[in-house]
BADO-476562 format. One record per residue: chain; residue in three letters; residue number from 1; x, y, z of N, C-alpha, C in turn. Coordinates in pm, whole numbers, plus 50000, padded with zeros to 5 digits. Layout:
BADO-476562
(gulo A, ALA, NUM, (X, Y, Z), (X, Y, Z), (X, Y, Z))
...
//
This chain:
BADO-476562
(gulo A, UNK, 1, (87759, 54864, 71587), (87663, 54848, 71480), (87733, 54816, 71348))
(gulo A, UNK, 2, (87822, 54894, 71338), (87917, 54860, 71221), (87978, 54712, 71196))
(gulo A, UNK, 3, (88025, 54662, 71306), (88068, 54545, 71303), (87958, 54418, 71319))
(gulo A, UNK, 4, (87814, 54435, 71367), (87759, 54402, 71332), (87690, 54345, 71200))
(gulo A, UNK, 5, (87692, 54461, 71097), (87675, 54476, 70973), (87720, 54403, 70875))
(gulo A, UNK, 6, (87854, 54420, 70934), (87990, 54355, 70857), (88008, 54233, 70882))
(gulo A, UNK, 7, (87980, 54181, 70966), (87962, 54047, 71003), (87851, 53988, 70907))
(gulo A, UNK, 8, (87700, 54051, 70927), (87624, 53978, 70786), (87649, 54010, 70741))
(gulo A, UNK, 9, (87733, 54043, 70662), (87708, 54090, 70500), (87823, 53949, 70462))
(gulo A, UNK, 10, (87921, 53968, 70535), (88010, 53857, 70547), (87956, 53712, 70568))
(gulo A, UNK, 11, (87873, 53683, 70633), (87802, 53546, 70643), (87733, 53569, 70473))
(gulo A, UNK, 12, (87596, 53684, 70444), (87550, 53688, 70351), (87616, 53660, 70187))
(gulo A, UNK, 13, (87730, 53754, 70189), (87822, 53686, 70088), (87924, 53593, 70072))
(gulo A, UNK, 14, (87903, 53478, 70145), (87997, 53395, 70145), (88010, 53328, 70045))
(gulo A, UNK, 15, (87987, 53297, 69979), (87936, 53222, 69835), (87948, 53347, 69691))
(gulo A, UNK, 16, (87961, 53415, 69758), (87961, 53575, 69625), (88117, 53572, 69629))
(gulo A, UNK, 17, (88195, 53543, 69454), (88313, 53555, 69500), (88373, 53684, 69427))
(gulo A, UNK, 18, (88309, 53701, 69339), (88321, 53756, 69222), (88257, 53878, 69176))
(gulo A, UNK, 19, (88295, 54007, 69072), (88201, 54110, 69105), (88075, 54061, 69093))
(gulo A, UNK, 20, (88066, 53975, 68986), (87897, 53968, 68900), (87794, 53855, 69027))
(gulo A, UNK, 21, (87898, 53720, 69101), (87841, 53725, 69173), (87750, 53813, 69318))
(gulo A, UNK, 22, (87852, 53869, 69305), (87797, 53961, 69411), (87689, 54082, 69377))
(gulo A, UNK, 23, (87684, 54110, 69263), (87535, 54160, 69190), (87461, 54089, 69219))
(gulo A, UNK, 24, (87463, 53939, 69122), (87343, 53870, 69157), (87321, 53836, 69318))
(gulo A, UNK, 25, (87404, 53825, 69412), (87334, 53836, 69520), (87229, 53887, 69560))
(gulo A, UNK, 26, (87298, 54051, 69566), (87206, 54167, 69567), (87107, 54153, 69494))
(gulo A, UNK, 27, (87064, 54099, 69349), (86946, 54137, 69276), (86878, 53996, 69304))
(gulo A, UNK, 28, (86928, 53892, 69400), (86857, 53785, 69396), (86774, 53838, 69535))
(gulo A, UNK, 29, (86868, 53895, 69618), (86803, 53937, 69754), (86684, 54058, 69740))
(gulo A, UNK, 30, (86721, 54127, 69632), (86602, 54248, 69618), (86480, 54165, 69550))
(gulo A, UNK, 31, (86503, 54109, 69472), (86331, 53998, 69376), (86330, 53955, 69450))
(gulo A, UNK, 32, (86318, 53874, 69505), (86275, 53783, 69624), (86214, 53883, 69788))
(gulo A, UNK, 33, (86246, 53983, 69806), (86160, 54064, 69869), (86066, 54121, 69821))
(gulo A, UNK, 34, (86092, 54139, 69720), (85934, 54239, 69589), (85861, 54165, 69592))
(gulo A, UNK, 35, (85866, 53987, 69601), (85755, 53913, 69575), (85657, 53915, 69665))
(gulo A, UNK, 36, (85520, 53898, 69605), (85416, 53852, 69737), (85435, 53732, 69813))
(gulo A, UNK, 37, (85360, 53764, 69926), (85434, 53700, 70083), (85412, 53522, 70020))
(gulo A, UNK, 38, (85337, 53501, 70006), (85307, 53291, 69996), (85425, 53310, 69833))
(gulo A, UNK, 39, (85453, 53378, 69697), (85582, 53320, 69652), (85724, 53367, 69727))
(gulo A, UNK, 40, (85703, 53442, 69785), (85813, 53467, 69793), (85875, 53347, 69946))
(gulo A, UNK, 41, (85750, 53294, 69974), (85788, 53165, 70112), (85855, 53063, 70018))
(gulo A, UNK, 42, (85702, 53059, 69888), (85761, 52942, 69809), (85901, 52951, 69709))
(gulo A, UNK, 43, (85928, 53045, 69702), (86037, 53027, 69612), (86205, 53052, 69719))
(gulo A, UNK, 44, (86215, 53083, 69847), (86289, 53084, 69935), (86311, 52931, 69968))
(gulo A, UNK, 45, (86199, 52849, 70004), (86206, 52743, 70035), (86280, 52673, 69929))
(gulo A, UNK, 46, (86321, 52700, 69801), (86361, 52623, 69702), (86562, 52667, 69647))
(gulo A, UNK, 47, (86549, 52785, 69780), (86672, 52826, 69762), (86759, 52811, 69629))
(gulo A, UNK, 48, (86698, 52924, 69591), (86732, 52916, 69457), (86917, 53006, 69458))
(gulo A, UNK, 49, (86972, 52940, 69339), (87161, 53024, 69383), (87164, 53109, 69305))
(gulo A, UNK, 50, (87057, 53138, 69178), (87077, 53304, 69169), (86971, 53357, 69110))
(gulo A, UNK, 51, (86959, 53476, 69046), (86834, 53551, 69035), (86751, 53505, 68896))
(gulo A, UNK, 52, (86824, 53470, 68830), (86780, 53395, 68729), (86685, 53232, 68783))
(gulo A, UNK, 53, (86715, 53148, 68874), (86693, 53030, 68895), (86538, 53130, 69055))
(gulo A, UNK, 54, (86567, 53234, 69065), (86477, 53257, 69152), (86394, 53312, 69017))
(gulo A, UNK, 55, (86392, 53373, 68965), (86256, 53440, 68811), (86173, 53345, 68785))
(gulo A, UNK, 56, (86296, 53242, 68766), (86222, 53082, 68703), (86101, 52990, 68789))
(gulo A, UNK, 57, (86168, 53019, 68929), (86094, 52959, 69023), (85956, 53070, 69014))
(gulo A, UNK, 58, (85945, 53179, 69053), (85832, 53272, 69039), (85778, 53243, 68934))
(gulo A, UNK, 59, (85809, 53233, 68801), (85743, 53222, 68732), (85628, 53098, 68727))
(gulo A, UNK, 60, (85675, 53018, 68804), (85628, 52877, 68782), (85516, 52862, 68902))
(gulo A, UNK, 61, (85558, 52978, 68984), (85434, 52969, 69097), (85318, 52950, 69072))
//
């Protein structure tokens, strides 16, 4: 299970290189679950690269 884990988190942060990136990961991955189900399809679909460019997208829903 462990190595399971570790494996996504490893696919998940691949692109996180940095501490602050790797916040915004996390806080891009937590807003984007809070949203209701049709923005949160629409603003996934637009793969947004961080939590700021995902707010923006919500907002615009």
């Amino acid at each position: 299970m462990l190595t399971w884990i570790t494996d996504l988190a490893d696919k998940w942060l691949v692109s996180c290189t940095t501490r602050e990136e790797v916040i915004d990961c996390v806080i891009l991955e937590q807003f984007v679950n809070v949203l209701p189900e049709e923005a949160r399809t629409w603003v996934k679909e637009r793969k947004p690269r961080s939590s700021r460019e995902a707010g923006q997208l919500a907002e615009n829903f």
